[in-house]
C-alpha positions, 0 to 999 in steps of 0.5 A: 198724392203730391210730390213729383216724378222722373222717368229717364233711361239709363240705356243708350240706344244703339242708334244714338252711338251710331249718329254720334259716331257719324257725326264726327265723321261727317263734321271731320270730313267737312273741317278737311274739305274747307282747310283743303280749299283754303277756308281756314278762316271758315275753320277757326270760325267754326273751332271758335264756335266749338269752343263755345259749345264745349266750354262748362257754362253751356247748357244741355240745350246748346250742347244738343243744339252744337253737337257738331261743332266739337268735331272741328277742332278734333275728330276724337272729340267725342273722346275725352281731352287726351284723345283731342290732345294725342290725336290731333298731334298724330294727325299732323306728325304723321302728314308731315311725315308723308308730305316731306316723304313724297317730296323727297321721292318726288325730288329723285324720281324727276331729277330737280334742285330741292326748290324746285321740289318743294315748289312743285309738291306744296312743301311746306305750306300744306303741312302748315296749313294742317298744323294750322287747322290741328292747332286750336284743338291740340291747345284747348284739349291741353288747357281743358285736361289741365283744368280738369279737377280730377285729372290723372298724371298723364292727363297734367303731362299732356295738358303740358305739353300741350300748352307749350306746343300751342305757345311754341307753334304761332311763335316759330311761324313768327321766327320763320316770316321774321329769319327766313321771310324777313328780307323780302317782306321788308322789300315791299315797302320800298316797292310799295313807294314806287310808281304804279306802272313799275309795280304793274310790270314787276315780275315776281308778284307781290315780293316773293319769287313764284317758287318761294309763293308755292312753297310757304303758301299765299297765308305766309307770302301774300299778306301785305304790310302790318298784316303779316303776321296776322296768319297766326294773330287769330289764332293766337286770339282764340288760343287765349279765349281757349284759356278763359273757356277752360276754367270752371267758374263758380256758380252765377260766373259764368256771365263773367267768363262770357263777358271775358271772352267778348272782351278778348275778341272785341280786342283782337278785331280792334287791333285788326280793323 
C-alpha cells in the first residue's frame, strides 16, 4: 500500500480545558503581583513577549511553547479579541471606581483636605498604574478584531474604540506631566544647577512635594530630565509593534513583519539609550 495517514481527535479532553483555564488564572495572578510590586517593566516585557506569541506568523510550536504568555496582556485571552477588549476595560473602569470610592469615604471618615487624601490612599497612581498594566492588551485586542478578515460589526466598533483609547491614554498621561506637572518638572533644572550640598539639603526630594510623590506615583514623579515621559514612550513603542503584529502577511512575509518589528524596537531603545 503506499499513500500516507493521519490519526487526530477531534475531541478536547477535559483535562486539556481544565489547565487552559488554570493557566489564565495562574499567569493573571502572576501579571498583578508583579504591577502590585511595581515591576511594570517586567509586565510589558512579558505582554511584549505575548505579543509575539500571539501574532499570525507564529507557529503551532511556539504557540504551545508560549501559551502563557497571552495571559499578560489579558486574563480573557483564551477568549477571542473582543473579550480582551471589553475585559481589560471593565477591569480598569471598575478599580477606578472602587479606589476614587474608598478615597472619597476615606476623606470623610477621617475628617482631611482632599490632598491629604488622596496622598494617603495612593490616588491616583494606583489606577494609573492598573491602566497601565490594562492598556497593551486593550490596544492589540482592538487592532487584531480590526484586522480580522471576517470581523462582524460590533468586533469593527470595538476595534475602534479600542484604538482611540489606546491613542488617547499615553496622550492624557502627556497633558497631564506637561498641564498639571509641568511647573515642577521644569523647577528641576534650575535645581539641577545648584551646589551639591544645596540639593543634599533640599527638603521636598526630587522636585515634588512628598504628597504630591504619593499621589501621582514615583513613574510620574521620579523621572529626571528627558526621561519624563518616558512612562509611557515604552508603551506607546509597543502599541505600534502591536500594530505591525496585527496584520496578516502574505505567505513567505512574515520575515518582513519580523524585521519591521526589530526595527521598531531597535529604534525605540536607541531614542532611550
Amino acid at each position: 500500500l503506499l499513500g500516507s495517514f493521519t490519526i487526530a481527535s477531534n475531541t478536547l479532553p477535559a483535562s486539556a480545558s481544565a489547565l487552559s483555564a488554570i493557566t489564565g488564572v495562574v499567569a493573571g495572578a502572576t501579571a498583578v503581583a508583579v504591577v502590585v510590586t511595581g515591576g511594570l517593566g517586567s509586565i510589558l516585557e512579558m505582554q511584549a513577549l505575548g505579543v509575539f506569541a500571539r501574532m499570525s506568523c507564529a507557529s503551532a510550536q511556539e504557540r504551545a511553547s508560549t501559551v502563557a504568555l497571552p495571559y499578560f496582556l489579558s486574563v480573557f485571552a483564551a477568549l477571542d479579541p473582543l473579550w480582551m477588549v471589553v475585559g481589560n476595560a471593565l477591569l480598569v473602569a471598575v478599580f477606578g471606581c472602587v479606589h476614587c470610592g474608598v478615597t472619597a469615604a476615606f476623606q470623610r471618615w477621617r475628617g482631611v483636605d482632599a490632598a491629604s487624601a488622596w496622598a494617603a490612599m495612593r490616588f491616583p497612581s494606583l489606577t494609573y498604574v492598573v491602566a497601565h498594566a490594562m492598556h497593551l492588551g486593550i490596544f492589540f485586542g482592538s487592532v487584531f478584531a480590526l484586522a480580522m478578515p471576517d470581523s462582524r460589526a460590533q468586533y469593527r466598533v470595538i476595534g475602534v474604540v479600542g484604538v482611540l483609547y489606546g491613542a488617547a491614554f499615553p496622550a492624557g498621561v502627556c497633558y497631564l506631566i506637561a498641564r498639571h506637572t509641568g511647573a515642577s518638572f521644569t523647577k528641576y533644572w534650575q535645581f539641577s544647577r545648584k551646589p551639591l550640598h544645596e540639593r543634599l539639603l533640599y527638603p521636598v526630594g526630587y522636585w515634588h512635594p512628598a504628597a504630591q510623590q504619593r499621589m501621582h506615583g514615583s513613574m510620574l514623579t521620579n523621572m529626571r530630565g528627558s526621561h519624563v515621559y518616558w512612562c509611557v514612550f515604552q508603551l506607546s513603542v509597543l502599541c505600534v509593534v502591536c500594530l505591525i503584529a496585527a496584520v496578516r502577511p502574505p505567505v513567505g512575509g512574515c520575515h518582513v513583519q519580523y524585521f519591521c518589528m526589530a526595527a521598531v524596537l531597535l529604534a525605540g531603545a536607541g531614542v532611550v539609550a
